[in-house]
mmCIF file of the N, C-alpha and C atoms, coordinates in Angstrom:
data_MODEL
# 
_entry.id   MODEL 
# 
loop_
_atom_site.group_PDB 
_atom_site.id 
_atom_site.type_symbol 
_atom_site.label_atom_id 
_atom_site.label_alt_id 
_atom_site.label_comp_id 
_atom_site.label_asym_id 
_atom_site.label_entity_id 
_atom_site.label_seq_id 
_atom_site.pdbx_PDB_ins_code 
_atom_site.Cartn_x 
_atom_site.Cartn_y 
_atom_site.Cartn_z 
_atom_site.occupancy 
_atom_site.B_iso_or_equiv 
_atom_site.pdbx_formal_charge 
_atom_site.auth_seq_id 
_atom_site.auth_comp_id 
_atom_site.auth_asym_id 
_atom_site.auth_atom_id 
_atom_site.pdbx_PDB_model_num 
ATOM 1   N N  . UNK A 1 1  ? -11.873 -27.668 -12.179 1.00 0.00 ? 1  UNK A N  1 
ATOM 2   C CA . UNK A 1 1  ? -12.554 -26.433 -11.857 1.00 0.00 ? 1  UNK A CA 1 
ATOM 3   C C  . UNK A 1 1  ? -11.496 -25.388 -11.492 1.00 0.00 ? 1  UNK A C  1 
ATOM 4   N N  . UNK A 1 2  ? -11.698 -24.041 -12.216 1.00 0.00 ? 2  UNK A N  1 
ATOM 5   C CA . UNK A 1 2  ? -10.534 -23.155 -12.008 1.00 0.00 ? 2  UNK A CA 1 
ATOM 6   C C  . UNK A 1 2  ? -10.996 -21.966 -11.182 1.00 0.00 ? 2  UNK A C  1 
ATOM 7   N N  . UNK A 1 3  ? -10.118 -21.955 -9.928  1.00 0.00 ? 3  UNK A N  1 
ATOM 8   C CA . UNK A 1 3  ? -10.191 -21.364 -8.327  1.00 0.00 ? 3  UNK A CA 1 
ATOM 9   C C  . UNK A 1 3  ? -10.157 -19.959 -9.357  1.00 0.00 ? 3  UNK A C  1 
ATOM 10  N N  . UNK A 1 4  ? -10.917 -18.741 -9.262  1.00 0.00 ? 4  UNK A N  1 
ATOM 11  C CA . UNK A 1 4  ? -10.893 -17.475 -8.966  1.00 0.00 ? 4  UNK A CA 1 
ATOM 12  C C  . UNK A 1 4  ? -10.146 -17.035 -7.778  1.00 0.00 ? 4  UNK A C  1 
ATOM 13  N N  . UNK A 1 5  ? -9.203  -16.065 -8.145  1.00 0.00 ? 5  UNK A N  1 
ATOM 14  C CA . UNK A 1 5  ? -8.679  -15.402 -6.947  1.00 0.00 ? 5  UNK A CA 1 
ATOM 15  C C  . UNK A 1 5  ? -9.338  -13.689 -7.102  1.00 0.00 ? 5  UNK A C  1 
ATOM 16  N N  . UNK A 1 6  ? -10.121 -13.514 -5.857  1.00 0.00 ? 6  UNK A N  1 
ATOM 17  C CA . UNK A 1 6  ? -10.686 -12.637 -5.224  1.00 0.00 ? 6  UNK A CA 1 
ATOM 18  C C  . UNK A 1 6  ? -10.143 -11.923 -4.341  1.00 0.00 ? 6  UNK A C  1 
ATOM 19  N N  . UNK A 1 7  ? -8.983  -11.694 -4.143  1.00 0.00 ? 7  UNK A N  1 
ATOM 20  C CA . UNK A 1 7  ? -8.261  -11.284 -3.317  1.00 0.00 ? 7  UNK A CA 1 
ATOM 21  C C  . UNK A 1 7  ? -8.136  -9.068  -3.893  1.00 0.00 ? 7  UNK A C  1 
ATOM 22  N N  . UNK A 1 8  ? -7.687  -9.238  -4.841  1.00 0.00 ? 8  UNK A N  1 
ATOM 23  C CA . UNK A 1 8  ? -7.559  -8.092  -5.253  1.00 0.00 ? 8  UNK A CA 1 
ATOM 24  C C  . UNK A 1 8  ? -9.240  -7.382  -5.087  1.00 0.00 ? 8  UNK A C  1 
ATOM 25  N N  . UNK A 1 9  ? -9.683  -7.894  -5.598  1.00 0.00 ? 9  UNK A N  1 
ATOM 26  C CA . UNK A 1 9  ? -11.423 -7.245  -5.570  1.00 0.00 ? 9  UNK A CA 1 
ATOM 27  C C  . UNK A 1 9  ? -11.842 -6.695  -3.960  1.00 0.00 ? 9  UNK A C  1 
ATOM 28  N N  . UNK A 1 10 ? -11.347 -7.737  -3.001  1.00 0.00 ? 10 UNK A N  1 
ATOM 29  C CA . UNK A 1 10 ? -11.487 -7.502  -1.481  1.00 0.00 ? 10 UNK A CA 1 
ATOM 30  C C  . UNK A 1 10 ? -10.491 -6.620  -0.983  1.00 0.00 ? 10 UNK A C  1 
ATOM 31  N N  . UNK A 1 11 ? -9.245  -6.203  -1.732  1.00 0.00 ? 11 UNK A N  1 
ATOM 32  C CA . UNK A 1 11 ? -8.510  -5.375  -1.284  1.00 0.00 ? 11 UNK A CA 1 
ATOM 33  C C  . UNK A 1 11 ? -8.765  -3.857  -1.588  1.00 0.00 ? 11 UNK A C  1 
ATOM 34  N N  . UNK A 1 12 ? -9.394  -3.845  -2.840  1.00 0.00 ? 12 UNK A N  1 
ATOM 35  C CA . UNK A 1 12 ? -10.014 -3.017  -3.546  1.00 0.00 ? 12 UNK A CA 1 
ATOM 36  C C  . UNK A 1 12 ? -11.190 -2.205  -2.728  1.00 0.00 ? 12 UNK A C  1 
ATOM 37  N N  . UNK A 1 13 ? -12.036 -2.966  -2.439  1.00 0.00 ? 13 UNK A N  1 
ATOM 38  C CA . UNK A 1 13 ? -12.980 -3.034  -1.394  1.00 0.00 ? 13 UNK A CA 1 
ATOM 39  C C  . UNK A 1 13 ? -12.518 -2.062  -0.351  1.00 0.00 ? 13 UNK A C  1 
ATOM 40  N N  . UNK A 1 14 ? -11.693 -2.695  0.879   1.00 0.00 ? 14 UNK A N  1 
ATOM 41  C CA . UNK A 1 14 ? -11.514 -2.851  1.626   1.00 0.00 ? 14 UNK A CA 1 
ATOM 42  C C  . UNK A 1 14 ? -10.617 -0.547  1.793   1.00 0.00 ? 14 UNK A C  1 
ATOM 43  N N  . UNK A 1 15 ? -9.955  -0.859  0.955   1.00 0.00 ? 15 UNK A N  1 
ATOM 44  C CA . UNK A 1 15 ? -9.275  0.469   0.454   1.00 0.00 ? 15 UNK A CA 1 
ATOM 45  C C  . UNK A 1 15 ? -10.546 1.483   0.167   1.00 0.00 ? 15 UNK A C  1 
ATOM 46  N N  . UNK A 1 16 ? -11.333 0.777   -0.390  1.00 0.00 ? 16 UNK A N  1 
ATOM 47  C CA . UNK A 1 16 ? -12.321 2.121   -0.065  1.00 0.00 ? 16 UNK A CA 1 
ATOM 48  C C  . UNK A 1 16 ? -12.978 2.616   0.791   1.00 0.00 ? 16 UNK A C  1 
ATOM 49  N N  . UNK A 1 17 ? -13.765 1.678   1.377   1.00 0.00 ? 17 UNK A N  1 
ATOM 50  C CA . UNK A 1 17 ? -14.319 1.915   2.317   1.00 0.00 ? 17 UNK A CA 1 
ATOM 51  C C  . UNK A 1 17 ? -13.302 2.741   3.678   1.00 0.00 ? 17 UNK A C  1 
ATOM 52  N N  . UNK A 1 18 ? -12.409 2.289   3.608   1.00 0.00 ? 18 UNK A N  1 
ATOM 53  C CA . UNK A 1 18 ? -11.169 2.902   4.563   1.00 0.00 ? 18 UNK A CA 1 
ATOM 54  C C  . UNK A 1 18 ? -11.109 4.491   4.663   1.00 0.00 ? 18 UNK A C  1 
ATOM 55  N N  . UNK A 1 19 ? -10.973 4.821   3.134   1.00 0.00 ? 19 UNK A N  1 
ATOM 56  C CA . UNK A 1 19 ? -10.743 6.566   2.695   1.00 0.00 ? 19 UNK A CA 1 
ATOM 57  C C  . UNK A 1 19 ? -12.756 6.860   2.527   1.00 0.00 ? 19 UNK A C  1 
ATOM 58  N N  . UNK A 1 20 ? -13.601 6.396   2.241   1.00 0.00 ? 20 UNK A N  1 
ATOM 59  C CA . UNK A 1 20 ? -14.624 6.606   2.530   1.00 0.00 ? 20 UNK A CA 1 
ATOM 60  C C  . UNK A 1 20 ? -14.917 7.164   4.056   1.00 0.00 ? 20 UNK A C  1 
ATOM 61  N N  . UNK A 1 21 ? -14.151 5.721   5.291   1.00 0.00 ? 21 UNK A N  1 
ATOM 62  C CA . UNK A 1 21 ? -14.818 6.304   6.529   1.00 0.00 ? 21 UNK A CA 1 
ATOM 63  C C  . UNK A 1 21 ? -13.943 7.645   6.937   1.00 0.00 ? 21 UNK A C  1 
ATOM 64  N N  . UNK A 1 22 ? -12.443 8.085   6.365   1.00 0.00 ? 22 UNK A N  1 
ATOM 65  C CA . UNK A 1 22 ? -11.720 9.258   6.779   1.00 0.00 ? 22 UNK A CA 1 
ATOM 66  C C  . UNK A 1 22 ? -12.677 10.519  6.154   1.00 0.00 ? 22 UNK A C  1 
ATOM 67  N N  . UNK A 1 23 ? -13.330 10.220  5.627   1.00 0.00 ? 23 UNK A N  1 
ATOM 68  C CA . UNK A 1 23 ? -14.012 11.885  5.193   1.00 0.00 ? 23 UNK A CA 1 
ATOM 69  C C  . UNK A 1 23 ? -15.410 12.045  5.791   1.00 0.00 ? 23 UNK A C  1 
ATOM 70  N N  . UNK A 1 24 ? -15.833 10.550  6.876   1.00 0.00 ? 24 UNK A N  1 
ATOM 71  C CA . UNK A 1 24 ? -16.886 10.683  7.397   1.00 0.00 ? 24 UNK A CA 1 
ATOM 72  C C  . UNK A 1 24 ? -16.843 11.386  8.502   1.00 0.00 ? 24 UNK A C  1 
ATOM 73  N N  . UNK A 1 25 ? -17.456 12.404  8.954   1.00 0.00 ? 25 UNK A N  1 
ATOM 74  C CA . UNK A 1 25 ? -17.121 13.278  10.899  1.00 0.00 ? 25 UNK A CA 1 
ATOM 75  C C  . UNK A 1 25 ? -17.746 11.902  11.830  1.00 0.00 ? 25 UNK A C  1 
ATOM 76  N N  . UNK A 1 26 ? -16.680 12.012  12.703  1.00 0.00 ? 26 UNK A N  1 
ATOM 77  C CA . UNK A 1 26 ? -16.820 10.869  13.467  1.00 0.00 ? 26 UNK A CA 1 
ATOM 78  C C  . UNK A 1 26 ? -17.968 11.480  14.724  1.00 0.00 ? 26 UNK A C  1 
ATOM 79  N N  . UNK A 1 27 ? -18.221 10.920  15.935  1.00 0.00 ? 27 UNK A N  1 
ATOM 80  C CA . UNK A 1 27 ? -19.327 11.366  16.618  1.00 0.00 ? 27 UNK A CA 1 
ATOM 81  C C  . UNK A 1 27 ? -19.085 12.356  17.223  1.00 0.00 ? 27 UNK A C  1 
ATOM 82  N N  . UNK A 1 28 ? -17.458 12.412  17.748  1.00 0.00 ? 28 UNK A N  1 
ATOM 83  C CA . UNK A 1 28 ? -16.853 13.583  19.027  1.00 0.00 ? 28 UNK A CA 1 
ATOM 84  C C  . UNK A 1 28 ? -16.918 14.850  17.721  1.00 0.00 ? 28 UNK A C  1 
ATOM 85  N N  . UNK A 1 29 ? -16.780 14.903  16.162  1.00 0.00 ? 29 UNK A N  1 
ATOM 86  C CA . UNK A 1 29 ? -16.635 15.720  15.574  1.00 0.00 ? 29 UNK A CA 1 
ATOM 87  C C  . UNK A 1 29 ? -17.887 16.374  15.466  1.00 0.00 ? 29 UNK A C  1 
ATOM 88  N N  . UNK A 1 30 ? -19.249 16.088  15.562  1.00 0.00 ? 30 UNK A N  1 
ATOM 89  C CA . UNK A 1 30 ? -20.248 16.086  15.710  1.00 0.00 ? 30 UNK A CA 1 
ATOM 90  C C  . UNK A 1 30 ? -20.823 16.706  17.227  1.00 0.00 ? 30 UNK A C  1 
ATOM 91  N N  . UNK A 1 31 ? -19.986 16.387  17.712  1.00 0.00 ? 31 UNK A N  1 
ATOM 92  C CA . UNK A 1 31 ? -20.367 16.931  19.517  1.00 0.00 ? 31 UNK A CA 1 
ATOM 93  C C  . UNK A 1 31 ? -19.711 18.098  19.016  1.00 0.00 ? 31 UNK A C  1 
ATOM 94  N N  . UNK A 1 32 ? -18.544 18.600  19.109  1.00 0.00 ? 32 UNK A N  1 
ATOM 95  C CA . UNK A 1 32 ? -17.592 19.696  19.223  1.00 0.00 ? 32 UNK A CA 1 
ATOM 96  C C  . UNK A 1 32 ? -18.489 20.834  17.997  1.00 0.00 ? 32 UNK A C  1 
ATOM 97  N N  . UNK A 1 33 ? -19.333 20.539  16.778  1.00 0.00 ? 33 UNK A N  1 
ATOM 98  C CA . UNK A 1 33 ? -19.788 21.136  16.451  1.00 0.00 ? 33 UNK A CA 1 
ATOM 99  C C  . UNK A 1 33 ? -21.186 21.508  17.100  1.00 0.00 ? 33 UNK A C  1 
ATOM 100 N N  . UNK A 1 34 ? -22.038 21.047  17.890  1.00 0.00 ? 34 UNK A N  1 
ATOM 101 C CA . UNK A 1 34 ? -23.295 21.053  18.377  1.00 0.00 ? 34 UNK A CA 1 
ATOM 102 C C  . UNK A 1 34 ? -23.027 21.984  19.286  1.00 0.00 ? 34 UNK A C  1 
ATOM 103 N N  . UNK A 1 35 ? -21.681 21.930  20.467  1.00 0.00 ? 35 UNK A N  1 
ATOM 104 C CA . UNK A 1 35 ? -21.576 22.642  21.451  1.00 0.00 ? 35 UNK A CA 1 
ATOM 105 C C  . UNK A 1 35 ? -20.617 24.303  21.089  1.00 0.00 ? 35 UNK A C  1 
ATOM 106 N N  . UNK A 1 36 ? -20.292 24.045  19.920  1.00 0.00 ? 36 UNK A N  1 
ATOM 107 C CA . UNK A 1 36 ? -19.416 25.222  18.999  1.00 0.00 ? 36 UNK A CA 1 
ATOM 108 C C  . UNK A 1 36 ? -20.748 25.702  18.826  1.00 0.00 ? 36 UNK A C  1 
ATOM 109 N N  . UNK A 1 37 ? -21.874 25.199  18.184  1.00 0.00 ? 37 UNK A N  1 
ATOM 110 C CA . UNK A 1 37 ? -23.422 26.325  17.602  1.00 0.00 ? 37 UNK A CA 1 
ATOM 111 C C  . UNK A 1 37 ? -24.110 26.444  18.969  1.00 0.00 ? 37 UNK A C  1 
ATOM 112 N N  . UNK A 1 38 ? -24.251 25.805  19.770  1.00 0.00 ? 38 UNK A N  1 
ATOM 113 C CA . UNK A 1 38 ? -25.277 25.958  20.991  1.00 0.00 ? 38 UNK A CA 1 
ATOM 114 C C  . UNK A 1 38 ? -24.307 27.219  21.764  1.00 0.00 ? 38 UNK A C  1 
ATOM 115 N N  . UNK A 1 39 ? -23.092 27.569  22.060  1.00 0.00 ? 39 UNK A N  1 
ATOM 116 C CA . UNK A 1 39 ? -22.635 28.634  22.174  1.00 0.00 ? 39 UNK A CA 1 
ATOM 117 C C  . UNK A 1 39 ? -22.918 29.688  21.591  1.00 0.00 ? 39 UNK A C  1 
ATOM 118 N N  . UNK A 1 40 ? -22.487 29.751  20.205  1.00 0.00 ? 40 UNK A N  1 
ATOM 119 C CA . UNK A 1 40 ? -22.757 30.475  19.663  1.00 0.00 ? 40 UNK A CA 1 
ATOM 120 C C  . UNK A 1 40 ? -24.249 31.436  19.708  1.00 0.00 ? 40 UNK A C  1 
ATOM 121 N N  . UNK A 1 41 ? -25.041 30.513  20.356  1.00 0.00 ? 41 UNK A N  1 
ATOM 122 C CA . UNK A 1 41 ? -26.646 30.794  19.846  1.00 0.00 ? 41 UNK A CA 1 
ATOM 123 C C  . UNK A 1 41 ? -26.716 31.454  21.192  1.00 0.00 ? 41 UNK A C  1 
ATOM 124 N N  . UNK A 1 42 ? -26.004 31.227  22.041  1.00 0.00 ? 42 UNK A N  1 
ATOM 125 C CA . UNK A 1 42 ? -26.006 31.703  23.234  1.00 0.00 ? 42 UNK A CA 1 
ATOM 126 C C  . UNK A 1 42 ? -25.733 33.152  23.296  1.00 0.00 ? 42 UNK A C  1 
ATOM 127 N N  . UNK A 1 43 ? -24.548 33.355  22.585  1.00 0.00 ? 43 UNK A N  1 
ATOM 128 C CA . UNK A 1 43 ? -23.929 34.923  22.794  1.00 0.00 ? 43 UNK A CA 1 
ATOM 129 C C  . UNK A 1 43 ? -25.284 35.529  21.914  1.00 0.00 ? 43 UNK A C  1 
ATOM 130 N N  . UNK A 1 44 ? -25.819 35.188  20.559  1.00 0.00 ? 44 UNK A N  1 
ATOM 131 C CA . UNK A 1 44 ? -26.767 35.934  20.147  1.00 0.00 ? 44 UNK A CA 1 
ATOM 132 C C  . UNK A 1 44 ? -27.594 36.058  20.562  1.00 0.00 ? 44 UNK A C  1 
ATOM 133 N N  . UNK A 1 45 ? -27.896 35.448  21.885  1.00 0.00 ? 45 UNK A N  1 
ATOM 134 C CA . UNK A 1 45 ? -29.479 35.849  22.293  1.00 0.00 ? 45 UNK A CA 1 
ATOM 135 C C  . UNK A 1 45 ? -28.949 36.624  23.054  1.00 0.00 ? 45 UNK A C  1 
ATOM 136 N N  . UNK A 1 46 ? -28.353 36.820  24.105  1.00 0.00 ? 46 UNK A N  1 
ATOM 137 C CA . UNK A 1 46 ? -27.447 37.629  24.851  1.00 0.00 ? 46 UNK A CA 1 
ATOM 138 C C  . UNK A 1 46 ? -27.754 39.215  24.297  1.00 0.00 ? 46 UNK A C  1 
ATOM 139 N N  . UNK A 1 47 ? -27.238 39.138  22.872  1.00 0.00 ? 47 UNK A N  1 
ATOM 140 C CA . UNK A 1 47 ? -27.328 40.372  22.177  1.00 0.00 ? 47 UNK A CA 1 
ATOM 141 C C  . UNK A 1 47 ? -28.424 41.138  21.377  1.00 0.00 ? 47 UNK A C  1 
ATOM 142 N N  . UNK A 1 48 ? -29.933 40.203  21.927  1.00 0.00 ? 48 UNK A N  1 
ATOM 143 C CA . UNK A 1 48 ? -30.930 40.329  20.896  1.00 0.00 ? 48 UNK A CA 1 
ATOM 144 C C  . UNK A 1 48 ? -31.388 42.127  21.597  1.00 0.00 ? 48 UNK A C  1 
ATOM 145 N N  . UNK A 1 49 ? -31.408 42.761  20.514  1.00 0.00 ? 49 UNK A N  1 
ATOM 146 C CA . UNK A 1 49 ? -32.327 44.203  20.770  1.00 0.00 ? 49 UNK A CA 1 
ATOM 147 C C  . UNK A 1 49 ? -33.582 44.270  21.443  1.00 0.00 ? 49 UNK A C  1 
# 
């Protein structure tokens, strides 16, 4: 019986998912934007006519 080596396929894998999770916004990137717009929304009401 002839062993398959799977090694490359899992490295393959493994490499993607890697550069997949770098282009995902992590949670603090996600905070820093919520509290960047909840400011923001702040000064415009501030300024409503």
């Amino acid at each position: 019986m002839s062993e398959t080596n799977f090694k490359p396929l899992f490295d393959y894998i493994d490499q993607s998912v890697k550069e997949l999770l770098e282009l995902i916004a992590s949670k603090e990137d996600f905070e820093k934007l919520q509290n960047s717009l909840g400011a923001l929304a702040k000064r415009f009401d501030r300024y409503k006519p």
